[in-house]
PDB file of N, CA, C and O in Angstrom, chain B, residues numbered from 101:
ATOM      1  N   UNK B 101     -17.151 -22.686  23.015  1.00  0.00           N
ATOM      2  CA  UNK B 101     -16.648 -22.104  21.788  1.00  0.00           C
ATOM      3  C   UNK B 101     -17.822 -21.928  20.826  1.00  0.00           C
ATOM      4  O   UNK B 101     -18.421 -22.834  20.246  1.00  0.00           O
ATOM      5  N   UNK B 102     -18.014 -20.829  20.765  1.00  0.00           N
ATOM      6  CA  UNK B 102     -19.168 -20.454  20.004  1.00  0.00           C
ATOM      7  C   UNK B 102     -19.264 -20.404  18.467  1.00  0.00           C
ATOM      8  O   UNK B 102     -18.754 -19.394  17.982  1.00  0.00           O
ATOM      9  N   UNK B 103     -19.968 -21.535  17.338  1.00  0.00           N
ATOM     10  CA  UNK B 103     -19.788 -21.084  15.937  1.00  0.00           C
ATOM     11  C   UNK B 103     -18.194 -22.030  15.546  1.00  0.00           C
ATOM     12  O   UNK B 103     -17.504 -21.736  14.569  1.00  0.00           O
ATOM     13  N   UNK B 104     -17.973 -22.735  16.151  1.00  0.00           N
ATOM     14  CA  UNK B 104     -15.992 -22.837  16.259  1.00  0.00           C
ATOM     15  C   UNK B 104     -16.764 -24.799  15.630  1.00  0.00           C
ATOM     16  O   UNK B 104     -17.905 -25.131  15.951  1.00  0.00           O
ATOM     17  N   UNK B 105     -15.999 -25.571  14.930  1.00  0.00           N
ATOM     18  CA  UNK B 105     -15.619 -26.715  14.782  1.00  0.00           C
ATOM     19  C   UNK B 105     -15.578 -27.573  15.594  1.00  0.00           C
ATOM     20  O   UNK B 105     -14.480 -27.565  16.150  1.00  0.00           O
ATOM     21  N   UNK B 106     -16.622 -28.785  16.180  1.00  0.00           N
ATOM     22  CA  UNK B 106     -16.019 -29.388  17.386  1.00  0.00           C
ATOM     23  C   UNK B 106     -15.606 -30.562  16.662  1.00  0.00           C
ATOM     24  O   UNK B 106     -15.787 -30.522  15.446  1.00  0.00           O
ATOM     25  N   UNK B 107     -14.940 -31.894  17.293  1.00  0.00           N
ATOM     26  CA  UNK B 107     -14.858 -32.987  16.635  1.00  0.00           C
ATOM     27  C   UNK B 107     -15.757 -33.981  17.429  1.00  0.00           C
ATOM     28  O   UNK B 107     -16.004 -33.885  18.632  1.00  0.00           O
ATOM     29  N   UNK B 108     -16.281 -35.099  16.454  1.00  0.00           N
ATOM     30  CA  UNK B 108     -17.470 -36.295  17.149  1.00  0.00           C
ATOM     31  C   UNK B 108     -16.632 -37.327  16.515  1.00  0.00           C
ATOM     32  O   UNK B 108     -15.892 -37.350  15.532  1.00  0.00           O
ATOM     33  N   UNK B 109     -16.973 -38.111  17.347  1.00  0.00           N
ATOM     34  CA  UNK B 109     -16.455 -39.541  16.665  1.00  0.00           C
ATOM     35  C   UNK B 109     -17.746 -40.163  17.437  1.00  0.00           C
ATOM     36  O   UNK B 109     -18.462 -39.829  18.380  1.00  0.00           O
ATOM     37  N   UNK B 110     -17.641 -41.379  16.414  1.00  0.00           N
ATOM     38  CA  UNK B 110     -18.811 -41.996  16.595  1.00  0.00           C
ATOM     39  C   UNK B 110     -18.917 -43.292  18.080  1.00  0.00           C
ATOM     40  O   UNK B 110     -18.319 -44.353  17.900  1.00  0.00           O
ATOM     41  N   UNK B 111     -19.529 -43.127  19.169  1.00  0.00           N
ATOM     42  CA  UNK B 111     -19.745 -44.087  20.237  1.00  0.00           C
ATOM     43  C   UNK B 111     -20.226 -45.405  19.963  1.00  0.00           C
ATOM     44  O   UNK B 111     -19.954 -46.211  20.852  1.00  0.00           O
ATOM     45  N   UNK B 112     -20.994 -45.949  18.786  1.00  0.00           N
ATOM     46  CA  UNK B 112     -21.063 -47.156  18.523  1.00  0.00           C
ATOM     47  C   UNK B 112     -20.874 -48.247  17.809  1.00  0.00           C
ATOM     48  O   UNK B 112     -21.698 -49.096  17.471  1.00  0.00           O
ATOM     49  N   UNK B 113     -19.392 -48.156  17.534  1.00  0.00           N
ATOM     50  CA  UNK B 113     -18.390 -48.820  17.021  1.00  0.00           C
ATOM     51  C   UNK B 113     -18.433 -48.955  15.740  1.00  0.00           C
ATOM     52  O   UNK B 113     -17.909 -49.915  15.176  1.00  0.00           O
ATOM     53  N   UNK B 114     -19.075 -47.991  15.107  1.00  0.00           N
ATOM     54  CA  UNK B 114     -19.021 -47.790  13.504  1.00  0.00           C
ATOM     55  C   UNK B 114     -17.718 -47.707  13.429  1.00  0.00           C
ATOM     56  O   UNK B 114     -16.905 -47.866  14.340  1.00  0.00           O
ATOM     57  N   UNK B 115     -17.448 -47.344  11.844  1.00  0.00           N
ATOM     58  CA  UNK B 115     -15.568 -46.525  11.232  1.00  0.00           C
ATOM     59  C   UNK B 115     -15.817 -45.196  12.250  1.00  0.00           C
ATOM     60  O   UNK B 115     -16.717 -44.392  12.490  1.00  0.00           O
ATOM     61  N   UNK B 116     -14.402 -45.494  12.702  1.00  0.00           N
ATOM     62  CA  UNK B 116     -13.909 -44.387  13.431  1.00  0.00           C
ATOM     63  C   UNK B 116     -13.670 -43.174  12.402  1.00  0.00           C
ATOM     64  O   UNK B 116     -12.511 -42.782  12.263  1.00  0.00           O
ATOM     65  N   UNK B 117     -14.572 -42.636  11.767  1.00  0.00           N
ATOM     66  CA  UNK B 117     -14.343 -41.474  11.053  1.00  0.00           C
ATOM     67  C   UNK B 117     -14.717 -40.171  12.365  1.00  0.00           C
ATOM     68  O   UNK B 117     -15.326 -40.325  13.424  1.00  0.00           O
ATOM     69  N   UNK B 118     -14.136 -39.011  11.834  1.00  0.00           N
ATOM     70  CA  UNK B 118     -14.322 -37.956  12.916  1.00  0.00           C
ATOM     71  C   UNK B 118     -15.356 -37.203  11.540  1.00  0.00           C
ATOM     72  O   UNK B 118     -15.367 -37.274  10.311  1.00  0.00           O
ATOM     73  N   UNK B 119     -16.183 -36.458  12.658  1.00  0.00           N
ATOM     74  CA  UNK B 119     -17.008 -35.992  11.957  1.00  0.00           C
ATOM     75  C   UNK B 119     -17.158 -34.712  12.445  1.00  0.00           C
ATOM     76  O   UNK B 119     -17.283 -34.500  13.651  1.00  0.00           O
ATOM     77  N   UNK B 120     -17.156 -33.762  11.540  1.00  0.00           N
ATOM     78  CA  UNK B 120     -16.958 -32.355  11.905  1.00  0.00           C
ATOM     79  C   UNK B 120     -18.306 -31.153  11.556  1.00  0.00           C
ATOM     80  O   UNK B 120     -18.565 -30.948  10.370  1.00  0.00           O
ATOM     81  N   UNK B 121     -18.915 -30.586  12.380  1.00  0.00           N
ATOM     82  CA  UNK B 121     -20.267 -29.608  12.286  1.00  0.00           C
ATOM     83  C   UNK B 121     -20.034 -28.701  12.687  1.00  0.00           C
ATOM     84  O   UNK B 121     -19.024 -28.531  13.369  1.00  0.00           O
ATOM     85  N   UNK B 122     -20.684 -27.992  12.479  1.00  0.00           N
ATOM     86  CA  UNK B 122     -20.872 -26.135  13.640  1.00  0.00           C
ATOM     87  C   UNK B 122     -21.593 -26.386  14.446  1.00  0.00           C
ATOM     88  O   UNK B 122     -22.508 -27.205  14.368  1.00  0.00           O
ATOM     89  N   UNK B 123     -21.260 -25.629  15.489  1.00  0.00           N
ATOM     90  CA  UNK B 123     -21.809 -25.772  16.410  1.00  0.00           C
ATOM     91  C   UNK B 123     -23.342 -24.646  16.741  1.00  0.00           C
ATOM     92  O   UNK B 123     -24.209 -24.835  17.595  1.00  0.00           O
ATOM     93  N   UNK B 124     -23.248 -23.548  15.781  1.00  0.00           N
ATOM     94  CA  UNK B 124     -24.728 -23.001  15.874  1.00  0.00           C
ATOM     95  C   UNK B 124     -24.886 -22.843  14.436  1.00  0.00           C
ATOM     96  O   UNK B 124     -23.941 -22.727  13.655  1.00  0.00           O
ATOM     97  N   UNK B 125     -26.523 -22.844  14.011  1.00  0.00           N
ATOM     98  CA  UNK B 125     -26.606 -22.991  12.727  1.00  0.00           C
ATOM     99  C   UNK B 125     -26.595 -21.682  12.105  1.00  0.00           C
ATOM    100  O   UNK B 125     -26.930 -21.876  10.936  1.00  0.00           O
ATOM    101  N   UNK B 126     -26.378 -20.433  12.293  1.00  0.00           N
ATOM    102  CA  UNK B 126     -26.351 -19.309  12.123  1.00  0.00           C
ATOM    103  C   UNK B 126     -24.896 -18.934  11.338  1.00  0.00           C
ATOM    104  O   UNK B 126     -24.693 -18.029  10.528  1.00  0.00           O
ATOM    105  N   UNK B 127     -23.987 -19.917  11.847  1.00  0.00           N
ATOM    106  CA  UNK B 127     -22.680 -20.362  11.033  1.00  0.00           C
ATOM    107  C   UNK B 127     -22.237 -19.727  10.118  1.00  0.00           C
ATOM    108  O   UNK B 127     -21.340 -18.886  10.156  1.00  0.00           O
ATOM    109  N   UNK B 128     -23.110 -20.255   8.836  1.00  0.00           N
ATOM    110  CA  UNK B 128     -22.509 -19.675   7.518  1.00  0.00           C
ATOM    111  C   UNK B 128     -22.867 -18.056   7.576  1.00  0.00           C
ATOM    112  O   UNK B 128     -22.099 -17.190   7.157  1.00  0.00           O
ATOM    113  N   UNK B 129     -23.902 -17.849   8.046  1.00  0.00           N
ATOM    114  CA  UNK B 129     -24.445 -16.050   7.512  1.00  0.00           C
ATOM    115  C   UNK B 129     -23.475 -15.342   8.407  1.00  0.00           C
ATOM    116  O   UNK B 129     -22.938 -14.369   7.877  1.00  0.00           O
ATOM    117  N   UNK B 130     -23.032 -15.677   9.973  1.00  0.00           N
ATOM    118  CA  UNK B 130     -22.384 -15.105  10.313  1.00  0.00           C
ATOM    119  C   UNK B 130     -20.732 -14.931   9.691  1.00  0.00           C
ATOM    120  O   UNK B 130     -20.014 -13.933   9.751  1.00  0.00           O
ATOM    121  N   UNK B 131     -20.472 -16.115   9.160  1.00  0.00           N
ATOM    122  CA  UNK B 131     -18.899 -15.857   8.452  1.00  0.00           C
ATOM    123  C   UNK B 131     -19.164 -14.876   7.556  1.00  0.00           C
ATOM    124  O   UNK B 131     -18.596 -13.793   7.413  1.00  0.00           O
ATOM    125  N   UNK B 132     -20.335 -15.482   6.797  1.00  0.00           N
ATOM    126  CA  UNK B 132     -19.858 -14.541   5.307  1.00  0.00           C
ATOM    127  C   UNK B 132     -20.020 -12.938   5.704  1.00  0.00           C
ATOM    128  O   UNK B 132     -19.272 -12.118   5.172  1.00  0.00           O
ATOM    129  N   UNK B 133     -21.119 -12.490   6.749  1.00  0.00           N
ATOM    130  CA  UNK B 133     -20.937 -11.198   6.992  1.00  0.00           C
ATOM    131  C   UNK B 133     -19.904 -10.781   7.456  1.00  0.00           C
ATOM    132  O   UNK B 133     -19.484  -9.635   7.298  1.00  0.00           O
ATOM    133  N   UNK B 134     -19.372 -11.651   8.081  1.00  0.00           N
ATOM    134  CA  UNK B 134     -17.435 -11.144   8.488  1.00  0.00           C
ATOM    135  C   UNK B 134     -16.805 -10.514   7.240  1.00  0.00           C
ATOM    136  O   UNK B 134     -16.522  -9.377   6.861  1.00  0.00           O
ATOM    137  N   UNK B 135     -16.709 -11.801   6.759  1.00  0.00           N
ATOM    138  CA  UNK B 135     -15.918 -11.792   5.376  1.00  0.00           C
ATOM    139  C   UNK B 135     -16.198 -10.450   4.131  1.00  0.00           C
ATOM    140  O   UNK B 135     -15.390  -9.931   3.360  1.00  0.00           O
ATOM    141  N   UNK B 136     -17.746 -10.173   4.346  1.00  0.00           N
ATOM    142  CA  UNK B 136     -18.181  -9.024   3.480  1.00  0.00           C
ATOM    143  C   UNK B 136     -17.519  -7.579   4.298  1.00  0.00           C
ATOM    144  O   UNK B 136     -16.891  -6.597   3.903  1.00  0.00           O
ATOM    145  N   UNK B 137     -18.046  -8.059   5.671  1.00  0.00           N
ATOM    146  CA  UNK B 137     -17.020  -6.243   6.518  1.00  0.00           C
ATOM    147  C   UNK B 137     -15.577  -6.170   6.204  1.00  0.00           C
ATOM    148  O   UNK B 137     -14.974  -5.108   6.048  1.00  0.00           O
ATOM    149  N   UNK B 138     -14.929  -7.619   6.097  1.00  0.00           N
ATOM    150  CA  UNK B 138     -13.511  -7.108   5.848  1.00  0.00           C
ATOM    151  C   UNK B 138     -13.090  -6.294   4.540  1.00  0.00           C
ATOM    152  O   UNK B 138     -12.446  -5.265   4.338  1.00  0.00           O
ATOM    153  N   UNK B 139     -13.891  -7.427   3.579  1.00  0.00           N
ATOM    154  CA  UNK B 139     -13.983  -6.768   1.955  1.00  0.00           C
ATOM    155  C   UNK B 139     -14.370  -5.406   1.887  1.00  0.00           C
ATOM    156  O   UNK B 139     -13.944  -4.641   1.022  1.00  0.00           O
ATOM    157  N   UNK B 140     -15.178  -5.081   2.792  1.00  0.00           N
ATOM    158  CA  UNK B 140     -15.339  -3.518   2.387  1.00  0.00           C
ATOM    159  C   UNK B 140     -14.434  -2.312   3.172  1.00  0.00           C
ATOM    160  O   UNK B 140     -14.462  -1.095   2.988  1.00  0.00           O
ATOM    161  N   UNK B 141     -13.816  -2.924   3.890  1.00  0.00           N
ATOM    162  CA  UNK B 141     -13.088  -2.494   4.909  1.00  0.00           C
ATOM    163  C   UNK B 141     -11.528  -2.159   4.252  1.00  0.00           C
ATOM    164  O   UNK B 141     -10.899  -1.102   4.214  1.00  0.00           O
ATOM    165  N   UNK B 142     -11.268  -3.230   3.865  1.00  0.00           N
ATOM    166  CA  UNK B 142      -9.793  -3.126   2.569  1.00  0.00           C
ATOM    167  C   UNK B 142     -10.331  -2.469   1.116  1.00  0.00           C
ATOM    168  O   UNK B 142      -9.524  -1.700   0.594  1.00  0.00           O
ATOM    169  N   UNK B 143     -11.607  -2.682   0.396  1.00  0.00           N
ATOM    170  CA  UNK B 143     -12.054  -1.852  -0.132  1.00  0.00           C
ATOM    171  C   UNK B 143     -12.027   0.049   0.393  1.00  0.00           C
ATOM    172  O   UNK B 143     -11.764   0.891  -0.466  1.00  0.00           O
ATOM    173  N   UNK B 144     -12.209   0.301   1.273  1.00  0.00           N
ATOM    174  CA  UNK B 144     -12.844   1.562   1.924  1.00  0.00           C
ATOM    175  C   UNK B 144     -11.028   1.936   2.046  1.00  0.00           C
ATOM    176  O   UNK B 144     -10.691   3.006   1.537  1.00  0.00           O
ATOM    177  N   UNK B 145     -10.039   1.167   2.629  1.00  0.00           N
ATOM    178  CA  UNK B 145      -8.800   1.377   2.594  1.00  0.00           C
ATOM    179  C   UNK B 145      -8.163   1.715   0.985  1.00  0.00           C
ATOM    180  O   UNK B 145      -7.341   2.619   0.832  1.00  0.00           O
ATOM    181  N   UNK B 146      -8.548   1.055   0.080  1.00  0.00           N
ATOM    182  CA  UNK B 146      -7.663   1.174  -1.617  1.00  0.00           C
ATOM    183  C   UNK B 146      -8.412   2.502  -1.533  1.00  0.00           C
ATOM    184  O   UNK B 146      -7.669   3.434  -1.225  1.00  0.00           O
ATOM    185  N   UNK B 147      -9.596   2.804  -1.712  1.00  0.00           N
ATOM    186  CA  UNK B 147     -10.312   4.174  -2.069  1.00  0.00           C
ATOM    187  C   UNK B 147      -9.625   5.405  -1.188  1.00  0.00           C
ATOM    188  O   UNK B 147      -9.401   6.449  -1.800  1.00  0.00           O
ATOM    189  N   UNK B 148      -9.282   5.330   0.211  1.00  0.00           N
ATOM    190  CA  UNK B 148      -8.652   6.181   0.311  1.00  0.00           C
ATOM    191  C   UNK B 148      -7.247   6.496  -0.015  1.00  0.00           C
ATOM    192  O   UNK B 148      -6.863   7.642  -0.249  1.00  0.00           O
ATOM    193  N   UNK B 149      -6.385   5.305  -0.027  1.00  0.00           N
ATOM    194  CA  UNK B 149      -5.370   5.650  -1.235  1.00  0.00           C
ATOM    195  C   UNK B 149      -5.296   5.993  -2.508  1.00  0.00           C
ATOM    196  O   UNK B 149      -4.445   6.859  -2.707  1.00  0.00           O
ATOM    197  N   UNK B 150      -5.998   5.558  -3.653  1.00  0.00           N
ATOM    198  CA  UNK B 150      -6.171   6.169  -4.458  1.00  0.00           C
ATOM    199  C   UNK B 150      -6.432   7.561  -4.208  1.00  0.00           C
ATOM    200  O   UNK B 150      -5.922   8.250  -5.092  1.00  0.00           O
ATOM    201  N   UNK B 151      -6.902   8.082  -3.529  1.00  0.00           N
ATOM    202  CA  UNK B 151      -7.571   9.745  -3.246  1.00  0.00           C
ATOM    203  C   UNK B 151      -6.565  10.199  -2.888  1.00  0.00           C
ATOM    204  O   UNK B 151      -6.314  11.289  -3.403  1.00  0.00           O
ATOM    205  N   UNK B 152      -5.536   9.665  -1.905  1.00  0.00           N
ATOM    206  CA  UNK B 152      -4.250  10.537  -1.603  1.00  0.00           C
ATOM    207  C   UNK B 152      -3.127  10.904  -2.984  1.00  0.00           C
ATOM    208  O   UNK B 152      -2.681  11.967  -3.417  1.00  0.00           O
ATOM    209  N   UNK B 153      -2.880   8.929  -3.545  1.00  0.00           N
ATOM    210  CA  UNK B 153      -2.216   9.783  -5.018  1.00  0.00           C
ATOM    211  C   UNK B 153      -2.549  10.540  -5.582  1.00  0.00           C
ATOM    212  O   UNK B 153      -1.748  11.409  -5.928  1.00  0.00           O
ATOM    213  N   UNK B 154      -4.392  10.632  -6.112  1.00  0.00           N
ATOM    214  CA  UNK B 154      -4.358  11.715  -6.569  1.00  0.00           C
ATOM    215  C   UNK B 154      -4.046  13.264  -5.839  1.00  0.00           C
ATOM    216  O   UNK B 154      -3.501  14.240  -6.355  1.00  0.00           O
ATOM    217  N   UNK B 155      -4.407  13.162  -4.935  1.00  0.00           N
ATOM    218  CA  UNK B 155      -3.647  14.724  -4.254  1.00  0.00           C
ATOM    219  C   UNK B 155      -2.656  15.205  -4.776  1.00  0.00           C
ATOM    220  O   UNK B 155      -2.574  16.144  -5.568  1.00  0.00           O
ATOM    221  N   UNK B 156      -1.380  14.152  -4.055  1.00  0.00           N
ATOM    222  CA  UNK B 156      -0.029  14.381  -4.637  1.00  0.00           C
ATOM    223  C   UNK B 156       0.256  14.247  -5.710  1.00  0.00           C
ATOM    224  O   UNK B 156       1.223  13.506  -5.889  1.00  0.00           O
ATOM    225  N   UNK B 157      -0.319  14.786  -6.798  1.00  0.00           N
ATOM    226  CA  UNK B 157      -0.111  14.684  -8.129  1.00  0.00           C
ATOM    227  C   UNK B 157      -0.183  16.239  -8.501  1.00  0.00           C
ATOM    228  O   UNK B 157       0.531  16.784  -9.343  1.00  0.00           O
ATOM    229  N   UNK B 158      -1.236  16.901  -7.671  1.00  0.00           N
ATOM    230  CA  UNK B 158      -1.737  18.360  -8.074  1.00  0.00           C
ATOM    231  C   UNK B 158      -0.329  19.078  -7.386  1.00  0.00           C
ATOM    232  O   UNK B 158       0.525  18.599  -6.640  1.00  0.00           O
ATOM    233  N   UNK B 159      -0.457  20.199  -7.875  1.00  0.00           N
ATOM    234  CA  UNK B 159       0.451  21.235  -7.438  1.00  0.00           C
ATOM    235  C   UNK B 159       0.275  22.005  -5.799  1.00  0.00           C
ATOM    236  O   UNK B 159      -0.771  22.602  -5.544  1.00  0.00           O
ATOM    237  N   UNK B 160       1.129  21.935  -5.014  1.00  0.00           N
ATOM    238  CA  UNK B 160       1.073  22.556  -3.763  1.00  0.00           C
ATOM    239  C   UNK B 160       0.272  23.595  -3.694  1.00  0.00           C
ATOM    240  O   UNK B 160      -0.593  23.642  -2.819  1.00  0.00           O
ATOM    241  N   UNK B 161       0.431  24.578  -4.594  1.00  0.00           N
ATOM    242  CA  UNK B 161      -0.404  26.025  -5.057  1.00  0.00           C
ATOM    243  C   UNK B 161      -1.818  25.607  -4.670  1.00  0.00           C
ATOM    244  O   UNK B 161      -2.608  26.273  -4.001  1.00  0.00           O
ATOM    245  N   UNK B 162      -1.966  24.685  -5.073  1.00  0.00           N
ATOM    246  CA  UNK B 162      -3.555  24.555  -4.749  1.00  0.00           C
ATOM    247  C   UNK B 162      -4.142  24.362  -3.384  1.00  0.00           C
ATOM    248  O   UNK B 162      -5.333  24.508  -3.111  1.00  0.00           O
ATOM    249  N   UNK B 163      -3.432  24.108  -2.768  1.00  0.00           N
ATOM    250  CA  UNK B 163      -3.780  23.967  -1.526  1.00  0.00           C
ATOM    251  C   UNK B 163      -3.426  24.675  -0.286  1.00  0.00           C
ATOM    252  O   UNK B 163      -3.993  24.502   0.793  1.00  0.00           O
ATOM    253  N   UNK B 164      -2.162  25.723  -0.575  1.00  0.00           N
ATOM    254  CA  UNK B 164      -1.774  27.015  -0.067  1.00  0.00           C
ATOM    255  C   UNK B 164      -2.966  27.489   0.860  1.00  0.00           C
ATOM    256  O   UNK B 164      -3.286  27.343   2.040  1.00  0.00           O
ATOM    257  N   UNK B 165      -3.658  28.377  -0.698  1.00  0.00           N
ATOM    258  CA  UNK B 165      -4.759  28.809   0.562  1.00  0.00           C
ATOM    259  C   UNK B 165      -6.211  27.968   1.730  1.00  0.00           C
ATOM    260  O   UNK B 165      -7.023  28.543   2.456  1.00  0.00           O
ATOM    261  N   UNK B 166      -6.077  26.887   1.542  1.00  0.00           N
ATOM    262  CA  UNK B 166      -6.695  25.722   2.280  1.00  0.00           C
ATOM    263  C   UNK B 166      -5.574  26.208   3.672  1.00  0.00           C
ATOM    264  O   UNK B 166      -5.938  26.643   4.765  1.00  0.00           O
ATOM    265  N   UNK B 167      -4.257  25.984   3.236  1.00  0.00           N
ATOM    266  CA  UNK B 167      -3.635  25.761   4.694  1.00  0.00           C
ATOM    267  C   UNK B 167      -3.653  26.873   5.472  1.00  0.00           C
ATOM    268  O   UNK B 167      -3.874  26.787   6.680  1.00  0.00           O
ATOM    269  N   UNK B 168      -3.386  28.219   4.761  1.00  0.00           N
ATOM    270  CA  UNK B 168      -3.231  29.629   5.399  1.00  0.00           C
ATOM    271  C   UNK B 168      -4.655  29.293   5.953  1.00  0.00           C
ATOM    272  O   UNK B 168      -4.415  28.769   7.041  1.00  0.00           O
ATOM    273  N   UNK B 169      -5.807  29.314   5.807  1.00  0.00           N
ATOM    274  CA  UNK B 169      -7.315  29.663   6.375  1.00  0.00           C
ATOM    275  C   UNK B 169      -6.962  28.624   7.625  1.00  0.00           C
ATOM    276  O   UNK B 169      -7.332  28.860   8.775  1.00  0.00           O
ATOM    277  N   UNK B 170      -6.435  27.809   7.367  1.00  0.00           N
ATOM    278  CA  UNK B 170      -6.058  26.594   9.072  1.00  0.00           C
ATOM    279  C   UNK B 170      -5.619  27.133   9.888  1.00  0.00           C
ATOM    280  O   UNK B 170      -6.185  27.403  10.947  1.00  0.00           O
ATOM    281  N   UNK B 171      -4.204  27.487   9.492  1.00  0.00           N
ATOM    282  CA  UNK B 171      -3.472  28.218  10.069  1.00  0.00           C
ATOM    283  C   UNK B 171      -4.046  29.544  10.880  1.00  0.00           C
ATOM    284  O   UNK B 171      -4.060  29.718  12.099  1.00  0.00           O
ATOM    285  N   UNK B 172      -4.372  30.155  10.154  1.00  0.00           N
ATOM    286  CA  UNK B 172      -4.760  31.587  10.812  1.00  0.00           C
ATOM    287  C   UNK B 172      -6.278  31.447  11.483  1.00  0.00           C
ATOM    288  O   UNK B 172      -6.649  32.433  12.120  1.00  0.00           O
ATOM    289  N   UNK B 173      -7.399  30.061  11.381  1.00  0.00           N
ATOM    290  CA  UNK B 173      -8.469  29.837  11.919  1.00  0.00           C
ATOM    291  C   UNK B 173      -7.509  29.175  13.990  1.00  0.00           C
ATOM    292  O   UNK B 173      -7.845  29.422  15.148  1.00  0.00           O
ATOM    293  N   UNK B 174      -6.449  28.423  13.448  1.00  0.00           N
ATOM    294  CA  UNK B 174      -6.022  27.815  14.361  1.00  0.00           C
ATOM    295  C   UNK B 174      -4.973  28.795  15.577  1.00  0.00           C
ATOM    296  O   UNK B 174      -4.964  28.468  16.764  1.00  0.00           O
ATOM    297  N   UNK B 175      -4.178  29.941  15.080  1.00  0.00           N
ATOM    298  CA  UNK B 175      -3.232  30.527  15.189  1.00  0.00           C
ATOM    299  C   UNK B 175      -3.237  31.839  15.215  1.00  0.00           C
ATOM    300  O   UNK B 175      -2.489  32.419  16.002  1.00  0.00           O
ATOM    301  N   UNK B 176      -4.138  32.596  14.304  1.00  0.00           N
ATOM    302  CA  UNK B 176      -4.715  34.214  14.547  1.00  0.00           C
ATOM    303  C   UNK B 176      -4.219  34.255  13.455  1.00  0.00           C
ATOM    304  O   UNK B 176      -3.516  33.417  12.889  1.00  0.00           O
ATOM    305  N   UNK B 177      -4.800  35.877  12.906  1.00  0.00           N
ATOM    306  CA  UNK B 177      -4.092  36.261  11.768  1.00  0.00           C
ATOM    307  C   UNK B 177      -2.452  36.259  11.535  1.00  0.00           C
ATOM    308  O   UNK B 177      -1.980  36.631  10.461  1.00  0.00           O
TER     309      UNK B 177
END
């Protein structure tokens, strides 16, 4: 298990406390770069919603001739 929590307990009859490490020391930089891709990832997700409300806010008219040029690029005149 790579980077994952193992548990130690101690072999010479100290307090049985469990003692918990990573297992590679690269550990922390690798979480937090996780943690930064997700953030930008749900970031990169709100930004494209916001961009859709605004769409649907404008009037269909505006985008008419966007669709006819699809249409007739996709379909013929």
């Amino acid at each position: 298990m790579s980077g994952g929590v193992e548990l130690e307990t101690p072999v010479d009859g100290s307090d049985p406390l469990t003692h918990y490490f990573h297992k590679s020391p690269e550990h922390c930089s690798v979480s937090f770069a996780a943690i930064n891709k997700m953030r930008q990832n749900i970031q990169a997700d709100v930004e494209s919603v916001r961009f859709i409300e605004i769409l649907s806010l404008l009037p269909a008219s505006l985008f008419q001739p966007l669709f006819e040029g699809v249409r007739s690029s996709l379909y013929g005149p």
